[in-house]
Structures are given as C-alpha cells and as structure tokens.
TITI-260546 format. One record per residue (C-alpha): residue number from 1; x, y, z; residue in one letter. Coordinates in nm, 3 decimals, m for minus. Layout:
N
<atom NUM; <X; Y; Z>; 'a'>
...
This chain:
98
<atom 1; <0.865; 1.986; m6.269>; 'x'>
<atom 2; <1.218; 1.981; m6.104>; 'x'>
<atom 3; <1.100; 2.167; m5.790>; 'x'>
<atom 4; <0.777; 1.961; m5.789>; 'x'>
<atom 5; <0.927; 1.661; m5.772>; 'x'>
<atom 6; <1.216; 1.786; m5.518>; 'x'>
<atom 7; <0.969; 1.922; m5.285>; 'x'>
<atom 8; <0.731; 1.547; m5.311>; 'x'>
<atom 9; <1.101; 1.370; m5.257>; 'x'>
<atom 10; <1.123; 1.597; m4.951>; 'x'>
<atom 11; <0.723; 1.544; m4.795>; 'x'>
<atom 12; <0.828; 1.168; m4.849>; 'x'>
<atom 13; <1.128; 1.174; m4.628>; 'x'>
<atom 14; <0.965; 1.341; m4.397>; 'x'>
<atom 15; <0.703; 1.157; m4.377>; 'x'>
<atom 16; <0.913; 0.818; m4.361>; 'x'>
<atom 17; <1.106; 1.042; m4.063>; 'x'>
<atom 18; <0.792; 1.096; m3.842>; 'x'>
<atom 19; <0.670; 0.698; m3.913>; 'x'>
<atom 20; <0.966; 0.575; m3.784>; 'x'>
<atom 21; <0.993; 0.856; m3.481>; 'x'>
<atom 22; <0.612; 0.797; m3.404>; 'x'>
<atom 23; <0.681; 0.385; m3.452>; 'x'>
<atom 24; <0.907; 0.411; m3.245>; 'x'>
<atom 25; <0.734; 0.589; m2.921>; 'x'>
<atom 26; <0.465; 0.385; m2.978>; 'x'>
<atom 27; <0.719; 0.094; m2.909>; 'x'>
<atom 28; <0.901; 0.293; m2.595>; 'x'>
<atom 29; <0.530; 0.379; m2.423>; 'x'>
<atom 30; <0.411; 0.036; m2.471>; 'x'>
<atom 31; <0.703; m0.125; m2.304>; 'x'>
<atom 32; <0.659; 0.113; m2.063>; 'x'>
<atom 33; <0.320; 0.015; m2.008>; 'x'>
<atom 34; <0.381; m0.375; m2.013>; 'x'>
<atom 35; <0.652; m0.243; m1.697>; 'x'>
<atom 36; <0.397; m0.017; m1.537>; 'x'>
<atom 37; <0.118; m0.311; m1.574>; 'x'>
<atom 38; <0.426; m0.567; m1.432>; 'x'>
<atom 39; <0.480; m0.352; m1.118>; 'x'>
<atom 40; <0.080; m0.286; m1.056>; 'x'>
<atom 41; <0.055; m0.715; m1.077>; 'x'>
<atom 42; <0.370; m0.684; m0.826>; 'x'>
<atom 43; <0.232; m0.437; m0.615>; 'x'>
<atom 44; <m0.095; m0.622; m0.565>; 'x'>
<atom 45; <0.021; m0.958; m0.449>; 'x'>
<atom 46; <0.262; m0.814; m0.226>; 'x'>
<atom 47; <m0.046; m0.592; m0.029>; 'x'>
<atom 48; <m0.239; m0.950; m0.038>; 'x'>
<atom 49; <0.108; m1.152; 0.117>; 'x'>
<atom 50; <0.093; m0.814; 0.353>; 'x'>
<atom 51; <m0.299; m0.885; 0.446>; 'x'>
<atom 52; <m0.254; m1.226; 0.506>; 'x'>
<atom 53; <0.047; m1.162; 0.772>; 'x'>
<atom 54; <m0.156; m0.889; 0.913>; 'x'>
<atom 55; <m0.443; m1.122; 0.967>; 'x'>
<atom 56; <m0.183; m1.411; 1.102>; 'x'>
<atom 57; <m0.034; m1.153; 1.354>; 'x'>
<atom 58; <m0.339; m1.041; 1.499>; 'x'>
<atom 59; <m0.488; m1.343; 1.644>; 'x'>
<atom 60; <m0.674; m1.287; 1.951>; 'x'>
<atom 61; <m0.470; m1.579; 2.071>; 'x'>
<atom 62; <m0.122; m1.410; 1.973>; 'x'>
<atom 63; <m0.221; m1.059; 2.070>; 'x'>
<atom 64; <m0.302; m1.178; 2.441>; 'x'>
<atom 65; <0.023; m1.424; 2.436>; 'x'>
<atom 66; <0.180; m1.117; 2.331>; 'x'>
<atom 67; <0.029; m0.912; 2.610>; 'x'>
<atom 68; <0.113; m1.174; 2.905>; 'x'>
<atom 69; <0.461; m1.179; 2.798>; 'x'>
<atom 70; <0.578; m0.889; 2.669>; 'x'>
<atom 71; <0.394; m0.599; 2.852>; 'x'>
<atom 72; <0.351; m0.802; 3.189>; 'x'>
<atom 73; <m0.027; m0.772; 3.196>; 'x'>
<atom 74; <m0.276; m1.044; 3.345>; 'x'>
<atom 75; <m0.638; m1.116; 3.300>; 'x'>
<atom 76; <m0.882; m0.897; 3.540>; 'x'>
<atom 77; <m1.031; m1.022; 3.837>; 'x'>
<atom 78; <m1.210; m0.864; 4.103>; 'x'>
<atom 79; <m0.923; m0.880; 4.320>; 'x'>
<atom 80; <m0.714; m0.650; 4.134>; 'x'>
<atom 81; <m1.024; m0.403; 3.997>; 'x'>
<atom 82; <m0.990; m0.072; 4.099>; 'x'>
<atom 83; <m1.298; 0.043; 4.088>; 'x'>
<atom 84; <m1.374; 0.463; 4.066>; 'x'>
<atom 85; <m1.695; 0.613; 4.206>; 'x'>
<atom 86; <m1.822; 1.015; 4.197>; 'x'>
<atom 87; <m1.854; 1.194; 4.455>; 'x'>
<atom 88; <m1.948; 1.595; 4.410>; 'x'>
<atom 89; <m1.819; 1.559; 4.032>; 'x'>
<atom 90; <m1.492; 1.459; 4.182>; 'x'>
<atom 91; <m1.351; 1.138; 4.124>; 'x'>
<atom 92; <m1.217; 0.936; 4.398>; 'x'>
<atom 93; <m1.055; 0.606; 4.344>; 'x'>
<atom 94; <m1.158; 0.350; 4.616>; 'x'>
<atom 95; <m0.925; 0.109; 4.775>; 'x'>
<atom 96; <m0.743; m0.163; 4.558>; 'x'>
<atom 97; <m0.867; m0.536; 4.646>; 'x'>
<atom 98; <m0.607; m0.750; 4.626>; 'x'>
C-alpha cells in the first residue's frame, strides 16, 4: 500500500510539474504571438505610409520638374530631333536641326 501510494504521490507531482511547464509555454508562445501579430500590424502600415510616398514622388508633374532641373533635359522639338534612317542595314544618323 506504501509503494502504491508513494508511486500515485509521485505521478501527481509530476503531473502538477508538466501543468505548470506546459502553462507556462503556452503563456511564453502566446506573448510571442501577440508580438509577432504587433510587428505584422507594424509592418503593414509602414508598406501603406511607403505606397503613398511612392505614389506622391512619382507625379508626372514632379518626375518632369525633376528631369528639367536635375538632369538638364528639355522637351523635344523638331529642332533638336535627330532623326536615324537605314541605309544597306547600316545606320546613319542624319544631320542635327537645330
């Protein structure tokens, strides 16, 4: 009876041990979770801050400012068209009308 009830004493500890060790990563993984789920709400408003300041800098207005200032280019004309014709596969530009 001595050993029976020594070796139920000893299933009961044990199995107090493993509730609290299994409570217990149950706790850890779900604040993990709540940090993971935190960081993915994070995450997802900064890419939508990010596609709205895409969309802002690439106005067709903005990109052609930023064309006439920055990389000295101008609108095309005729006048400044160089123009390429083929002549026996070979390409020959023609003078530059300016």
């Amino acid at each position: 009876m001595m050993r029976l009830s020594a070796f139920l004493l000893l299933a009961v500890l044990t199995s107090a041990l493993y509730l609290v060790h299994v409570r217990y990563e149950s706790r850890r993984l779900y604040v993990e979770l709540e940090k993971a789920l935190a960081d993915s709400r994070k995450m997802a408003t900064d890419q939508e801050r990010l596609q709205v300041e895409k969309r802002a800098q690439a106005t067709p207005l903005r990109v052609e400012r930023l064309a006439r200032d920055r990389l000295q280019m101008r609108t095309v004309t005729p006048g400044i068209t160089q123009y390429v014709t083929y002549a026996d596969g070979a390409v020959l530009p023609e003078k530059k009308h300016e």
